[in-house]
C-alpha positions in Angstrom: 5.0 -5.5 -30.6 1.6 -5.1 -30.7 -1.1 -4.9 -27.7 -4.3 -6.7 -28.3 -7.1 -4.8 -27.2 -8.6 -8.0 -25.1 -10.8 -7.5 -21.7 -11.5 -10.2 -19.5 -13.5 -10.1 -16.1 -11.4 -9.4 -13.0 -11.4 -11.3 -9.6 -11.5 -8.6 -7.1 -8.5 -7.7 -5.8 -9.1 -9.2 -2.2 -5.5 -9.6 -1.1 -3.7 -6.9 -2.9 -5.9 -4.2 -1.5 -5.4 -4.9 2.0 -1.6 -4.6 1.3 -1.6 -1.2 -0.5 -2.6 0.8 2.8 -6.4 1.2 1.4 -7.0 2.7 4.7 -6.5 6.9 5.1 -3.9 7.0 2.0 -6.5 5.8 -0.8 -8.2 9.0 -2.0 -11.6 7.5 -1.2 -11.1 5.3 1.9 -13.4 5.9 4.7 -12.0 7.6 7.9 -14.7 7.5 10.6 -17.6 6.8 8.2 -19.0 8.0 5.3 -21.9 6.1 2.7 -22.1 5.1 -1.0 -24.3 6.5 -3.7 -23.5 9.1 -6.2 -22.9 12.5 -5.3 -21.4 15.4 -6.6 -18.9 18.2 -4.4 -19.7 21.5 -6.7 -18.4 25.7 -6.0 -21.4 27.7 -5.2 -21.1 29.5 -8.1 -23.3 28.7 -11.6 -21.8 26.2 -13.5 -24.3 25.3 -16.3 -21.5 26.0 -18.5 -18.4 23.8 -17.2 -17.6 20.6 -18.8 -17.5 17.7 -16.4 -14.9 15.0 -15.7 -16.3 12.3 -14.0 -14.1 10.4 -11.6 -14.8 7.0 -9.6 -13.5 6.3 -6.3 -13.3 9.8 -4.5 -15.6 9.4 -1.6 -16.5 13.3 -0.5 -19.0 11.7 1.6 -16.2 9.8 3.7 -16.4 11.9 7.1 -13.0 12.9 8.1 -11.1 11.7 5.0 -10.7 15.5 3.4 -12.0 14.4 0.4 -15.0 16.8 0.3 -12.7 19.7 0.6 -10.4 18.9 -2.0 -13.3 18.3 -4.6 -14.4 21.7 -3.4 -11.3 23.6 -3.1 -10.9 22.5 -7.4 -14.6 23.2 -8.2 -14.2 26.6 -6.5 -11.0 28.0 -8.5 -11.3 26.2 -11.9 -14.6 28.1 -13.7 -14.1 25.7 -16.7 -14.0 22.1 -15.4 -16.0 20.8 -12.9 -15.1 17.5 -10.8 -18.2 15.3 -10.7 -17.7 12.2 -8.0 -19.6 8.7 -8.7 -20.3 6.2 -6.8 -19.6 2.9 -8.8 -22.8 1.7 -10.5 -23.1 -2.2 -8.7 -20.2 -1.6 -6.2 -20.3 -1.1 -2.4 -20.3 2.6 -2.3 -17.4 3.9 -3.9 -14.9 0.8 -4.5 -13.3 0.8 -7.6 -11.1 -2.5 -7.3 -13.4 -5.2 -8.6 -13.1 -3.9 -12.3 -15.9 -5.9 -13.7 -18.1 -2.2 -13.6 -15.4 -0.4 -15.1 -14.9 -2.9 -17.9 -18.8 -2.7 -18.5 -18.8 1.0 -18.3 -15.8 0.9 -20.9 -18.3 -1.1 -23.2 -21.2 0.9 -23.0 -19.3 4.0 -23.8 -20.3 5.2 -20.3 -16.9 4.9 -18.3 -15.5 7.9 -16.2 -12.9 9.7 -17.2 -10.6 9.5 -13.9 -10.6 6.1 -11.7 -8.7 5.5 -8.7 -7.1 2.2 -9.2 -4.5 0.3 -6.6 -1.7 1.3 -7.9 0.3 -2.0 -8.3 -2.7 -3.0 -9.7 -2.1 -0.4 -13.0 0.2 -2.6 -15.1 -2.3 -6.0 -15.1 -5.3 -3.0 -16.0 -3.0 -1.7 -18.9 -2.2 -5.1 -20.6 -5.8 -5.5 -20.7 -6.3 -2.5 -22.6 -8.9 -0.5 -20.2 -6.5 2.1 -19.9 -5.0 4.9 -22.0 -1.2 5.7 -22.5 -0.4 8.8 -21.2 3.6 9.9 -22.2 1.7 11.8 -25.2 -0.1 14.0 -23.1 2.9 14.5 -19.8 5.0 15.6 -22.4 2.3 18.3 -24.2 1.7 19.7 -21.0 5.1 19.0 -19.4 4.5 17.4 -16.3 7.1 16.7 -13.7 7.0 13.0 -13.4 10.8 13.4 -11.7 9.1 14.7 -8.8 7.7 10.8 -7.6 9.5 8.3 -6.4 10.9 5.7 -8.4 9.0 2.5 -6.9 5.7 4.6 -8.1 7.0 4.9 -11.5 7.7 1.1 -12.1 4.2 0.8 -11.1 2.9 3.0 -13.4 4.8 1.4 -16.5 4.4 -0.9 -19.1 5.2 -1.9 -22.7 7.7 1.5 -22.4 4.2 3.7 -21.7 2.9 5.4 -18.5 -0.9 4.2 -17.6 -1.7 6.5 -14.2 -0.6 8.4 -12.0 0.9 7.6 -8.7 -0.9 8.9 -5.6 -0.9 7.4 -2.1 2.0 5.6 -0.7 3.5 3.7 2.1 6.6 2.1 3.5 7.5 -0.7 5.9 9.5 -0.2 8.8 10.7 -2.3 12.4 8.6 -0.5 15.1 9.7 -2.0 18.9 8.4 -1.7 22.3 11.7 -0.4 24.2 10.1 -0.6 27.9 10.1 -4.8 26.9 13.5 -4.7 25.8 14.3 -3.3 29.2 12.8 -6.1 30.8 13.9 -8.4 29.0 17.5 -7.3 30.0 18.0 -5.8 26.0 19.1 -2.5 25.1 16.2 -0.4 24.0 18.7 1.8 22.1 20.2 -1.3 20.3 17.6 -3.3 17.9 18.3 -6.1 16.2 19.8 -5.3 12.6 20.4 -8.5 11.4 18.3 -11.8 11.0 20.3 -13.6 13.6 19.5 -10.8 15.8 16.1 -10.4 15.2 15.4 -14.1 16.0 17.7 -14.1 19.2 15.7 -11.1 20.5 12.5 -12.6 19.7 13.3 -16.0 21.7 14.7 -13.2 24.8 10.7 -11.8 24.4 8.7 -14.1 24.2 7.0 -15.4 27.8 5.3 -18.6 27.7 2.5 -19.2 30.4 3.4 -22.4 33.0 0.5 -23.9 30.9 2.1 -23.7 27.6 -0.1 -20.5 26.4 2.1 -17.6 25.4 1.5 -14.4 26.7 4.2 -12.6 24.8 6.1 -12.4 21.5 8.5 -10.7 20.5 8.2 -10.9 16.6 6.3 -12.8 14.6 7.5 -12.7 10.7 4.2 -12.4 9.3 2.5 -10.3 11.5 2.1 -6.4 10.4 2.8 -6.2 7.1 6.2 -7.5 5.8 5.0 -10.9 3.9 7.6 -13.3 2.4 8.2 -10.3 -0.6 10.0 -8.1 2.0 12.5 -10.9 3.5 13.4 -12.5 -0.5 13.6 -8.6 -1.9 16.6 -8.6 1.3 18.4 -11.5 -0.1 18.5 -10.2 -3.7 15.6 -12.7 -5.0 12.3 -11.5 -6.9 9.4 -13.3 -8.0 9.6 -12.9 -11.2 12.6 -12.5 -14.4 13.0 -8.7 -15.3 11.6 -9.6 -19.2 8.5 -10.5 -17.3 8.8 -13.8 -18.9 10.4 -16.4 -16.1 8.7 -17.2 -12.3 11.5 -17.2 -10.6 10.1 -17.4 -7.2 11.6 -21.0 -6.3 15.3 -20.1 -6.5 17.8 -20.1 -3.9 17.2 -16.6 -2.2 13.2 -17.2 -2.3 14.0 -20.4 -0.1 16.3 -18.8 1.9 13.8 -15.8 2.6 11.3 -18.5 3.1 13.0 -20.6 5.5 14.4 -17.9 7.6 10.5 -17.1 8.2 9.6 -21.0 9.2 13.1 -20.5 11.5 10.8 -17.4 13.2 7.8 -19.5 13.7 9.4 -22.7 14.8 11.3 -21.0 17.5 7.6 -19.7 18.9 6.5 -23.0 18.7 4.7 -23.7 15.6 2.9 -21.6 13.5 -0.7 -23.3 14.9 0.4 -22.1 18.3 1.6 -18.9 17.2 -1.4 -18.3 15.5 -3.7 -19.1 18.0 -2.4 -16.6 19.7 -2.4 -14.1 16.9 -6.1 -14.9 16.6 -6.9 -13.3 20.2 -6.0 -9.6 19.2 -5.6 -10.1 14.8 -8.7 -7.2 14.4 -8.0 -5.1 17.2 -6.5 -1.5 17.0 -6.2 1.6 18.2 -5.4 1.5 22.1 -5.5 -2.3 21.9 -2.9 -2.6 19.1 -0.6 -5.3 20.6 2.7 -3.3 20.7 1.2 -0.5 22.5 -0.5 -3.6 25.2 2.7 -5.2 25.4 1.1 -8.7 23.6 4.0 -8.4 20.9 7.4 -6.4 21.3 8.4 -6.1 17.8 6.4 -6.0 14.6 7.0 -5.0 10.7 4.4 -2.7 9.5 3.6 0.4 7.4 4.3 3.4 8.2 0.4 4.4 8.7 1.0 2.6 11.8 2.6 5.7 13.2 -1.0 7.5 13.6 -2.0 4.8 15.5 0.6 4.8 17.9 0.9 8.7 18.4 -2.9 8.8 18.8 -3.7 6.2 21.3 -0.4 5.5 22.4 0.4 9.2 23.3 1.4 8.5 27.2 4.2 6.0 26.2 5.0 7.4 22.2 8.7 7.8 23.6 8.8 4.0 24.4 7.6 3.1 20.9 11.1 2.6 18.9 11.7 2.7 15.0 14.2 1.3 12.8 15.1 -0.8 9.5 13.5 -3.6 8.9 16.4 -6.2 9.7 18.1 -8.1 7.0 20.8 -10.5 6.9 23.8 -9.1 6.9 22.7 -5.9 8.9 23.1 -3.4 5.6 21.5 -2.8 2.2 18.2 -1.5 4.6 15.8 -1.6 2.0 11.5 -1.7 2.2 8.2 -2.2 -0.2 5.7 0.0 -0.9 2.2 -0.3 -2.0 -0.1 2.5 -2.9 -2.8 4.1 -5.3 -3.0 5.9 -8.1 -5.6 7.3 -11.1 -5.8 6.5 -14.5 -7.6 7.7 -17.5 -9.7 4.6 -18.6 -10.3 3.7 -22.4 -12.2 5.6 -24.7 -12.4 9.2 -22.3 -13.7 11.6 -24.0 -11.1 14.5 -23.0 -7.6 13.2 -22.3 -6.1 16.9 -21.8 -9.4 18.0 -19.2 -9.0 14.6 -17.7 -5.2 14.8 -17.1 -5.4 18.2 -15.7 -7.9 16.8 -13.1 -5.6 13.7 -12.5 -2.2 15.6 -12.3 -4.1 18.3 -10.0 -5.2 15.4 -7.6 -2.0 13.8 -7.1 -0.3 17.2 -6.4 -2.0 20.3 -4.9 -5.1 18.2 -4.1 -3.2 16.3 -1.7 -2.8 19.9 0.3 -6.4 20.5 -0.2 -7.3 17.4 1.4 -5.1 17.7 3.8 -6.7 21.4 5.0 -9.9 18.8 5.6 -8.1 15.9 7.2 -6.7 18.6 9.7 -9.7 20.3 10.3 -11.5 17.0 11.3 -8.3 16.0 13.4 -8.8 19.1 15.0 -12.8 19.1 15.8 -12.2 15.5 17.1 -9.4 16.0 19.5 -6.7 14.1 17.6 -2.9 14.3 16.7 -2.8 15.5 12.9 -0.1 13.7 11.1 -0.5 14.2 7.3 -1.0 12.0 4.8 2.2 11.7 2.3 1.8 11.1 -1.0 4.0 10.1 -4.1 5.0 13.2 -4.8 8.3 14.3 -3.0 7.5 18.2 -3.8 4.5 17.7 -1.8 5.9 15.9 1.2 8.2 18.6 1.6 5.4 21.1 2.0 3.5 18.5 3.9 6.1 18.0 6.6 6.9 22.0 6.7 3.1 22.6 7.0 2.3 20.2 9.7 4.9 17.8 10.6 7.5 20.9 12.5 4.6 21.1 14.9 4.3 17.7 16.2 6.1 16.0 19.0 9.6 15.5 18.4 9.9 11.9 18.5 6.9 11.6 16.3 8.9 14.1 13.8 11.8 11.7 13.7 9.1 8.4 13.4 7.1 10.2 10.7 10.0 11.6 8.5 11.7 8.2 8.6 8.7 6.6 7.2 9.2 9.0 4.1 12.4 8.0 3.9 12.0 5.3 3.5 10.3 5.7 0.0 13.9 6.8 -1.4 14.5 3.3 -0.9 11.4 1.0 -1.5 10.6 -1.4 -4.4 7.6 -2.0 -5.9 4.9 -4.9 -5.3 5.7 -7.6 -8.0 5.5 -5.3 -11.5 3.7 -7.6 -13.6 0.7 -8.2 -15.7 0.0 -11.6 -13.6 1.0 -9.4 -10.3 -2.1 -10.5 -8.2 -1.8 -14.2 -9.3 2.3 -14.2 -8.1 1.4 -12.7 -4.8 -1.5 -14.9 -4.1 1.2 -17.9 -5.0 3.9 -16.6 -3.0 0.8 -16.0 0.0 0.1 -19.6 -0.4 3.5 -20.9 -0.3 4.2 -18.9 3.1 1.0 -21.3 5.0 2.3 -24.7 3.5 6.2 -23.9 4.9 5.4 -22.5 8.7 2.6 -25.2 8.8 5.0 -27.7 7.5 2.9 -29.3 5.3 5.7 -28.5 2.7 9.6 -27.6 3.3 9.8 -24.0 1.9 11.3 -25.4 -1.6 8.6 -27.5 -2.0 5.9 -25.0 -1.4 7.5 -22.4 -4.1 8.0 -25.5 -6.3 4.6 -26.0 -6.6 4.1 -22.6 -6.8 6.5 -22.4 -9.4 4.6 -24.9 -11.5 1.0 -23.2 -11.0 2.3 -20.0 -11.9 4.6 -20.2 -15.5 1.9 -21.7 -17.0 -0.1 -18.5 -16.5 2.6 -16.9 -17.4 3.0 -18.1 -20.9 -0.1 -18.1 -21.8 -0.5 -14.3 -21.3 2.3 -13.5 -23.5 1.2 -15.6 -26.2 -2.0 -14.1 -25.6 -0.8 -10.7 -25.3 1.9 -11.1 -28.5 -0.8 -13.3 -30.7 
């Protein structure tokens, strides 16, 4: 079979970046601050006569985020390479996702020669040929990929070739408030575990207002971060066929997903009132998060939202419970992950100096940026919890580093988040990813609006999406 070296423009990636935890875990998210333009974190030392590899989307200028130290910490030790950080040229700051720059940089023989990319991202950039292969050059320089989670490695794969490497990650988990399951008359130390359950307990916590506003929820199914994806992965469905070639996403256990989530709104009274009251506290975080103010008692979210409730929620941490997200039969626990990653894009101009950057990044980087992230915890006052990454030889030293020391319900909330990853799938692994999520997004608001039943909505979905479908692969294969 043979790839056709083809670009198109891309649409930026707005919804599939706020799902890959593109907060703290991307290697060039702001934490705290930071500002674009290009810049470049150098050693001290002379270095007229290093070669440079260029990489987009490290941010050293992002206060707080470690990324300044880990830039250092390689430019210190390494006298022959130099890591040189850019800004992208026509981008706000340093935002790789909107590859229309990288494309044009790819053209003008003036591309970098590491990119962070969003990881579930890699396989659509890969069909499109703006990325190199890289199972020639992990097996010259023998590079563990065993060492990553598996999710991470479907990501990374396509056409039987590896495109990037896998670098921040996340999981999904049930976090619960256990002093409203005490009044509610539940037991704090028995959370739901099955869909039945979850929906009982979420009718026992909600409080509606003599005036018919509510003041309380108790779960919401698409607020945090679960999406329709994390309920149809529970009953065995999936978007799309495992050739690639099929949309499956209107078959029985996608309805079934799907109408168990209208079941979750209707019982709160309509998704319009629901959201309504959603909209009172959507953008608020930190001390105001609504599990921590008591607005909503249970929520599905990543586990990044850990650092959020140990920080601000430190006085009642121990009343913040953790568990599987719920599923129907009460077993097979599973989650989704999103993520990040770098990739070598076309035409470098040193794949073995650019994949000893890369592979350094994604490894022992993530302990030198961690040295920064803890520093700034520490100057501002605030709980350190690391920053795991795809690598399981490096959580391992993260958690023995750092995690021993923390609180020991905070222990038990972060290493359940990491283990999480032993059992997370991937976002949908596809060329045409983006275009199935934003389908299966679109299908969610016409079933708990009931504008649609749930199999009409993924019906129609259904029929916007094979056609796209096909015509890539004939495309693709022409």
């Amino acid at each position: 079979m043979k790839m056709k070296r083809w670009m198109i423009c891309f649409v930026t990636l707005g919804i599939i970046a706020l799902l890959a935890a593109c907060g703290p875990n991307a290697p060039g998210g702001q934490a705290g601050g930071g500002a674009g333009g290009a810049q470049t974190a150098t050693a001290p030392a002379d270095n007229e006569s290093r070669q440079e590899i260029v990489v987009w989307g490290v941010n050293t200028l992002a206060i707080g985020s470690g990324n300044e130290e880990m830039i250092y910490a390689w430019n210190s030790t390494h006298p022959t390479i130099e890591i040189v950080t850019r800004s992208v040229p026509g981008a706000p700051g340093h935002e790789t996702q909107d590859l229309t720059q990288l494309v044009a940089a790819i053209a003008a023989g003036d591309a970098p020669d590491v990119a962070v990319l969003n990881a579930p991202f890699i396989m659509e950039v890969a069909a499109r040929g703006v990325l190199e292969p890289l199972n020639d050059v992990i097996s010259s320089s023998g590079f563990d990929m065993s060492q990553f989670y598996e999710y991470t490695i479907v990501n990374m794969t396509f056409q039987d070739q590896i495109w990037g490497l896998p670098s921040g990650v996340d999981t999904r988990m049930l976090y619960f408030n256990k002093r409203l399951f005490e009044e509610a008359g539940l037991d704090p130390n028995r959370p739901p575990r099955t869909w039945e359950e979850l929906l009982y307990y979420s009718e026992r916590l909600t409080i509606e207002e003599p005036n018919g506003e509510l003041s309380q929820i108790g779960f919401i199914p698409n607020f945090g971060n679960s999406w329709l994806y994390l309920f149809l992965l529970q009953t065995g469905g999936q978007m799309i066929s495992d050739d690639g070639r099929t949309v499956t996403l209107n078959q029985p256990p996608v309805v079934e997903a799907l109408d168990f989530m209208v079941r979750g709104y209707d019982l709160l009274g309509g998704a319009e009132l629901v959201n309504a009251y959603v909209t009172a506290f959507a953008a608020q975080g930190g001390a105001n998060h609504p599990l921590l103010t008591g607005e909503v008692a249970m929520v599905i979210d990543g586990n990044w939202a850990i650092g959020t409730y140990a920080r601000f929620g430190a006085d009642m941490i121990e009343d913040i419970g953790f568990t599987y997200a719920p599923t129907p039969s009460g077993t097979d626990f599973l989650t989704w992950s999103g993520g990040w990653a770098f990739g070598v894009p076309q035409g470098v101009r040193d794949m073995d100096a650019a994949f000893e950057v890369m592979s350094w990044l994604v490894t022992d980087g993530v302990l030198e940026r961690q040295v920064g992230l803890t520093a700034y915890n520490e100057a501002e006052g605030l709980l350190n919890i690391p920053v795991f990454s795809a690598s399981r030889v490096i959580n391992a030293q993260l958690s023995d580093m750092y995690v021993t020391h923390l609180p020991e319900h905070v222990q038990n909330m972060i290493n359940f988040g990491v283990d999480l990853l032993e059992i997370s799938h991937a976002l949908p692994a596809h060329p045409l990813g983006q275009q199935l999520w934003a389908e299966h997004s679109r299908a969610i608001d016409a079933a708990i609006y009931g504008t649609m039943t749930s199999q009409e909505a993924l019906d129609e979905a259904v029929a916007r999406l094979q056609p796209e479908v096909d015509r890539f692969w004939a495309e693709f294969e022409g």
